[in-house]
N, C-alpha and C positions, 0 to 999 in steps of 0.2 A: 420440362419441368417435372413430369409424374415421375423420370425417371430419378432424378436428383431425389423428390421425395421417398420412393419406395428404397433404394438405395440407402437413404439416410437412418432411414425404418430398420433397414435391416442388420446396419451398424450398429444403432446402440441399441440393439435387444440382442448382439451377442458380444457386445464387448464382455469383457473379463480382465484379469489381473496383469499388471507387466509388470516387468524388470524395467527400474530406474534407467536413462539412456541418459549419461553426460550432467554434467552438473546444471539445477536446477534455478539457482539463486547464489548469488555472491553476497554474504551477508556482512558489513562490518558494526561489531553489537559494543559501544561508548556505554559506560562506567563511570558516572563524575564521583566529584568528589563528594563520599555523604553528607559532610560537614558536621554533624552532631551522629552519635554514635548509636540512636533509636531509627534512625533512619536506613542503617547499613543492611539490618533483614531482607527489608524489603525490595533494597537493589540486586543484591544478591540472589534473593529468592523470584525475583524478574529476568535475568541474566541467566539462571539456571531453568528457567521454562524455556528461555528461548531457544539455549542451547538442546534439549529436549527434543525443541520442533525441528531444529537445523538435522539431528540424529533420524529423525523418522523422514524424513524428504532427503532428498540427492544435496545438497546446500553446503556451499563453502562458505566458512566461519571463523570471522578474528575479530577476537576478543581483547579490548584497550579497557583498560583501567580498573582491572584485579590483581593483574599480576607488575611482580617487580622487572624493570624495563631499563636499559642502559639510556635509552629514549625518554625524551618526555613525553606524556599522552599528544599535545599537540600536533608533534613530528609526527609522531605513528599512524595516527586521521590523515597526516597531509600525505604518506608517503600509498596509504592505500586507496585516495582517490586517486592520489597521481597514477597510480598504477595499471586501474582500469580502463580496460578496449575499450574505446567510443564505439565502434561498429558489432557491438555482440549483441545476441537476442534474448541474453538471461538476463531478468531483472537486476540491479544494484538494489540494495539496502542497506541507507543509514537507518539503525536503532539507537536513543536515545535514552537512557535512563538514567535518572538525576535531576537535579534545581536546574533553573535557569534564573537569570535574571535579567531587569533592561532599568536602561534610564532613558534619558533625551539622547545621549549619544552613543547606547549601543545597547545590542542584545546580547546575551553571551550564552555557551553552555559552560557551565560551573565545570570544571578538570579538575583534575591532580597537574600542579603548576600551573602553566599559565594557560588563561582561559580561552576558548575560541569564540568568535564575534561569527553573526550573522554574515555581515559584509564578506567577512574574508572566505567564509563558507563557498559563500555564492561563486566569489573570485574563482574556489579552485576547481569548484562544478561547472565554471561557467561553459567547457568546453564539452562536457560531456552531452550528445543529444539521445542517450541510450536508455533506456526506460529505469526512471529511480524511484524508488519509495522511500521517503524520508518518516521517519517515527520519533516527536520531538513529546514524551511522557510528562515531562516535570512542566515547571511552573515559569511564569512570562513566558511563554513559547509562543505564542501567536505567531509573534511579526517575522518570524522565520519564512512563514507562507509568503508574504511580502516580498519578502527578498530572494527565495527560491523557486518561486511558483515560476514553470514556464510547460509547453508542450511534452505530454509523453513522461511529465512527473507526478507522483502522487504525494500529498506532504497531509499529514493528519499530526495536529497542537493539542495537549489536554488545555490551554486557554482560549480563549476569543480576543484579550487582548494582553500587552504587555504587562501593565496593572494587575493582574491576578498573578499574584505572589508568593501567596502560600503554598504549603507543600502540594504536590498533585499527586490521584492518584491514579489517573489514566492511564499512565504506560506500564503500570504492573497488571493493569485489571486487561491490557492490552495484551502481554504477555501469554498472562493465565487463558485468554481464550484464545487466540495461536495455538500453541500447547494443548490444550485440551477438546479443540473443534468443539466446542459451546458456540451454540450462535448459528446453525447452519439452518435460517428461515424457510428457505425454499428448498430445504431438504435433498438437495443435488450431491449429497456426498464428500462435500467438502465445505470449509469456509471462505467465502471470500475476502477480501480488504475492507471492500464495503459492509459488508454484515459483519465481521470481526470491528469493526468501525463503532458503527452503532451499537452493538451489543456491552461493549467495554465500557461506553457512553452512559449508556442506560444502568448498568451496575453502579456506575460512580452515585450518579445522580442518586438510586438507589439506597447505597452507605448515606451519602448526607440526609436522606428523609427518615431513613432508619434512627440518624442518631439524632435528628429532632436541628440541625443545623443547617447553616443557610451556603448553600452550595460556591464555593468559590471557583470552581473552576467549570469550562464550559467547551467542550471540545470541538476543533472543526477539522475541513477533509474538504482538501483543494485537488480537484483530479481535469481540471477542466483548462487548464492554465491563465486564469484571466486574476490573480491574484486576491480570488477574495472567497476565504474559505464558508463554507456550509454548515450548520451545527446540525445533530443526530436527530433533532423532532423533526428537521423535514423528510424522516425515512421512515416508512416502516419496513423493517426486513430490507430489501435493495431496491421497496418500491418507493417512490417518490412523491410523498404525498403534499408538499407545499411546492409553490412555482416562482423562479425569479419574475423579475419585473422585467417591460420590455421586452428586448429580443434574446438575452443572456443565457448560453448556454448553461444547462443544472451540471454541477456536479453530481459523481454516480458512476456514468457508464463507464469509465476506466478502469475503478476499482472495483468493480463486479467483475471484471476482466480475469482477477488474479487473486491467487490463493497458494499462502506457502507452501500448505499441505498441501497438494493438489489430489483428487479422488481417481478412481479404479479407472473413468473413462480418460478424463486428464492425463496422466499419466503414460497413456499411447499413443499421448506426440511428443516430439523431440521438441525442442526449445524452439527448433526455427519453425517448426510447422505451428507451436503456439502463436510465437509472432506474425506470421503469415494468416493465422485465421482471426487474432486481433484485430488486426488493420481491413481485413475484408469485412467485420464486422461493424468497425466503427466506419468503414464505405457507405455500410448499410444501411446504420444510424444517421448517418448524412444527408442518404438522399429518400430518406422516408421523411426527413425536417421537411425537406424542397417539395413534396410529393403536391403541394397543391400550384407550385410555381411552373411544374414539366406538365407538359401533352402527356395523355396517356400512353401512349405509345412509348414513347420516350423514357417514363418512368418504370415500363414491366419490361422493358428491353435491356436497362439498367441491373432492374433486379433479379432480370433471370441469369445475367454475366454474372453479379456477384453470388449469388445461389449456385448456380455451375462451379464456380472457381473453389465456392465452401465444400462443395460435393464428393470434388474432386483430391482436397486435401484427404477428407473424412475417407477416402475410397482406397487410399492410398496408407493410410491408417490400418485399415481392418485387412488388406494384403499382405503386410508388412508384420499382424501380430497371429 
């Protein structure tokens, strides 16, 4: 164990800068349709941060609903889910920017032609099991979490429910901190998901107190898969200051996991070794929940396997830069 820690010690007091290795993120960034023509700044001028962030990181990026398309938007969502590896270890990203709307019988995100439904979303994700981020900005967007929430996804609504219908402005103010790594609490060098989360969250809120009006939208962030998203007051920064009820795991720890921009130490693992120290971390998170149900023994013989195996990637890092 001393040796894992001194080992560890001595990796990140000489990391330094690297060269991007492979692509980082497959991003596909949705354009709806403005519908009134005061609205189009602001989609545009969220679409061009994002693209911005995809420029500064390794990140592949297509863009549906600026440009003229012998396609409809619809086909063009369907044709680049369909297209994605189930077995890879770079994040997917659906980004969302636009209305939404729902009734009793469906959600939709608002396109240029015909519109996409929840339901059929889910349909064509259903096969993928490979780590997604979904970013649904505009307005009704809750029940999306509903219907896409499952293991190893992250899905963050600027609503709580379908019923908040007015314009939203979370997924620009989501944007703008992407973009601009605003928001990095724990000061680690980059932003996370979760603190990009919160932060966007807390600006919205912000505008509406500013302008003396009553807040309609209210965003949440489902990273835990159990279908029921979290709003930003139970965080401060990536700490978790309010507790579900029962046994119910908190959302949080997955999206503290991941950051578009990833920082100077981030950056000196390849995609697979991200994923591989992911999953040894959320091992870890597992069986510190359990720590009062194992024999002592049992529980530091645990955690020194998964600490050796974290060691060992980190060791394997700092040879390699």
């Amino acid at each position: 164990m001393k040796t894992f820690l001194i080992a560890s010690a001595l990796l990140f007091s000489s990391l330094s800068w690297a060269e991007k290795r492979g692509t980082e993120h497959e991003l596909l960034l949705i354009v709806g349709a403005t519908g009134e023509e005061r609205f189009a700044n602001g989609f545009e001028s969220a679409a061009s941060a994002w693209e911005n962030a995809a420029a500064s990181t390794n990140a592949s990026i297509t863009i549906v609903g600026l440009e003229a398309s012998d396609k409809v938007d619809r086909a063009l969502i369907e044709e680049w889910v369909t297209n994605l590896k189930n077995d890879s270890t770079i994040p997917a990203w659906i980004v969302y920017i636009g209305h939404g709307t729902h009734n009793q019988k469906s959600t939709l995100l608002n396109l240029r032609g015909p519109d996409l439904s929840a339901v059929v979303l889910r349909e064509w994700l259903d096969p993928l099991e490979r780590t997604l981020i979904f970013v649904h900005g505009g307005s009704a967007s809750a029940p999306f979490i509903n219907r896409l929430s499952k293991p190893n996804r992250i899905l963050m609504t600027a609503t709580r429910s379908g019923t908040e219908l007015n314009y939203a402005r979370f997924g620009e103010s989501f944007a703008r901190v992407i973009s601009s790594r605003e928001g990095d609490a724990n000061q680690d060098g980059q932003v996370s998901l979760l603190e990009a989360f919160v932060y966007a969250a807390q600006s919205v809120e912000q505008f509406y107190e500013d302008e003396g009006r009553l807040a309609s939208e209210h965003a949440l962030i489902d990273d835990n898969g159990d279908s029921v998203g979290t709003p930003a007051d139970w965080f401060r920064g990536e700490r978790l200051i309010k507790q579900p009820e029962g046994d119910t795991i908190p959302d949080g720890f997955r999206s503290r996991q991941i950051a578009f921009i990833a920082s100077e130490q981030e950056r000196l693992l390849t995609p697979d070794q991200r994923f591989a120290r992911d999953r040894l971390e959320a091992e870890l998170e597992t069986l510190r929940a359990k720590k009062e149900e194992l024999d002592e023994s049992e529980y530091y013989d645990g955690l020194e396997k998964i600490l050796l195996e974290l060691g060992e990637i980190y060791l394997l890092v700092k040879n390699e830069s």
